[in-house]
C-alpha positions as CSV (number, residue, x, y, z in Angstrom):
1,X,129.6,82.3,66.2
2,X,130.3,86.1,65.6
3,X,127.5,87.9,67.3
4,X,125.0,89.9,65.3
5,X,125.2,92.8,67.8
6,X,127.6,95.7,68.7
7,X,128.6,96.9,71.7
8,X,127.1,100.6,72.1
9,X,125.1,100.3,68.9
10,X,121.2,101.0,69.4
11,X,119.0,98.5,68.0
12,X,114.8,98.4,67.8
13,X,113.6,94.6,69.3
14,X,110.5,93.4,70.2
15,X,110.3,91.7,73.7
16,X,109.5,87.6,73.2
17,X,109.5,86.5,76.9
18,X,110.1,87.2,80.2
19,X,113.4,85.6,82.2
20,X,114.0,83.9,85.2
21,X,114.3,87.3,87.1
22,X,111.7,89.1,84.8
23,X,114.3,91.0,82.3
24,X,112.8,91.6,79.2
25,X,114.1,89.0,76.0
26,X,115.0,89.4,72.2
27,X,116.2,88.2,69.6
28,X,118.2,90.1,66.7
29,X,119.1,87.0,63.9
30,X,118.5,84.3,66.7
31,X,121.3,85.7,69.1
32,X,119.3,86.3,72.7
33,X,119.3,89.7,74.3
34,X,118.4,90.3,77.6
35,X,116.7,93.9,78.7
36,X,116.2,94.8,82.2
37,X,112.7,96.4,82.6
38,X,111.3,95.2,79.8
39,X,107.8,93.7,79.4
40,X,106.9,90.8,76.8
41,X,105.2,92.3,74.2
42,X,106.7,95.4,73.9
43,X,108.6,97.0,71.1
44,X,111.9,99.2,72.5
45,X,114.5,100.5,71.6
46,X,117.7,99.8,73.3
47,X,121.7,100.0,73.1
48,X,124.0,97.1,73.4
49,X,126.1,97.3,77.1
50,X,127.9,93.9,77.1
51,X,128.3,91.1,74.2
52,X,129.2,87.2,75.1
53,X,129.6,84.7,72.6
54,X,126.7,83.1,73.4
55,X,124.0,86.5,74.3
56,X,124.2,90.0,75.1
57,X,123.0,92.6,77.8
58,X,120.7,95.6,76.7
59,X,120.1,98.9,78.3
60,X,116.6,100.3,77.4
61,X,116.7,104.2,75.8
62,X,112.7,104.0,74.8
63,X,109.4,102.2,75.1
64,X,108.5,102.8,71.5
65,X,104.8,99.8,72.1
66,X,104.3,99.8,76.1
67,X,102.8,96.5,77.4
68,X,99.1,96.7,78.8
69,X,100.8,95.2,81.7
70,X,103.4,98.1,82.3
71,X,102.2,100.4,85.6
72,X,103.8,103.1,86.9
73,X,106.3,102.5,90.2
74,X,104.7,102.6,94.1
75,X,108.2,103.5,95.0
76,X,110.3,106.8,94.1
77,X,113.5,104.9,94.7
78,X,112.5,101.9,92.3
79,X,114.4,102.9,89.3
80,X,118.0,103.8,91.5
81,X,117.7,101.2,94.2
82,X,117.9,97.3,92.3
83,X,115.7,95.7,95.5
84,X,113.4,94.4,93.2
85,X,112.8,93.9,89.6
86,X,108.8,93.6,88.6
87,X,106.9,96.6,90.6
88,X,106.6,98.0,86.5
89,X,104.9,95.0,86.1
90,X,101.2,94.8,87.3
91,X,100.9,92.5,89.9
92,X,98.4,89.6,88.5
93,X,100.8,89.6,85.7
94,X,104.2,89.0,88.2
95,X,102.7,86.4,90.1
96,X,101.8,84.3,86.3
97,X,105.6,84.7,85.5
98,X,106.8,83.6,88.8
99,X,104.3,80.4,88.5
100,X,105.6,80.4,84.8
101,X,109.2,80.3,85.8
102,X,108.9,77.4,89.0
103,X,107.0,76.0,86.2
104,X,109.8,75.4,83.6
105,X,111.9,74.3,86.9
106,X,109.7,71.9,88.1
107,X,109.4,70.5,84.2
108,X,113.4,70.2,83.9
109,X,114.3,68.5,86.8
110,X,110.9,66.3,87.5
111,X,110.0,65.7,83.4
112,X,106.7,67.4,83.3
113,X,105.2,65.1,86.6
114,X,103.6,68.1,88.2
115,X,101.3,70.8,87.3
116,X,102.4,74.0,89.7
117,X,99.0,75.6,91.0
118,X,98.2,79.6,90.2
119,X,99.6,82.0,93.2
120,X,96.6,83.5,94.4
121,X,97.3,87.0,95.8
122,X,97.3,87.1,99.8
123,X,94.8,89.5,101.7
């Protein structure tokens, strides 16, 4: 499959989803693109880093549609740091995907046998 995406080409998406460790997803012609940073539901434009033959890695230049669920950072070393990955994300929203994600674990491995709860926030 030749990928529909070039290396250091920019490229307008819309974010579909969230993954496993809340990078953003699209989709350009059916070939997956993952986005750190970005939040599903947002439009953004972003410039190819890294093509495989089966998805690619995106960089964000611009948050053309923000999310509602996009907040600014409690940390001034978020951006340059990499110790975590969802404080743009508000938090009701972070603790959904994280249910979301244990979720689609718990329905590989166990065949949809258990409903995981709601994470309630602590405090």
């Amino acid at each position: 499959m030749i990928a529909p995406v070039e290396k250091n080409k920019e490229y307008v998406v819309d974010i579909i989803d969230n993954g496993f460790s809340g990078e953003g997803i699209a989709k350009i012609n059916h070939f997956t693109i993952f986005i750190p940073n970005a939040i599903k539901g947002e439009k953004v434009k972003i410039v190819v880093v890294k093509v495989l033959s089966s998805h690619a890695f995106g960089k964000m230049i611009e948050i053309i549609d923000p999310s509602n669920k996009r907040v600014g950072s409690d940390c001034q070393t978020y951006k340059r740091c990499g110790g975590c990955n969802l404080r743009h994300i508000q938090y009701e929203e972070t603790l959904k995907m994280k249910q979301n994600a244990v979720q689609s674990l718990v329905d590989k491995m166990l065949k949809n046998r258990i409903k995981v709860k709601s994470v309630r926030r602590h405090g």
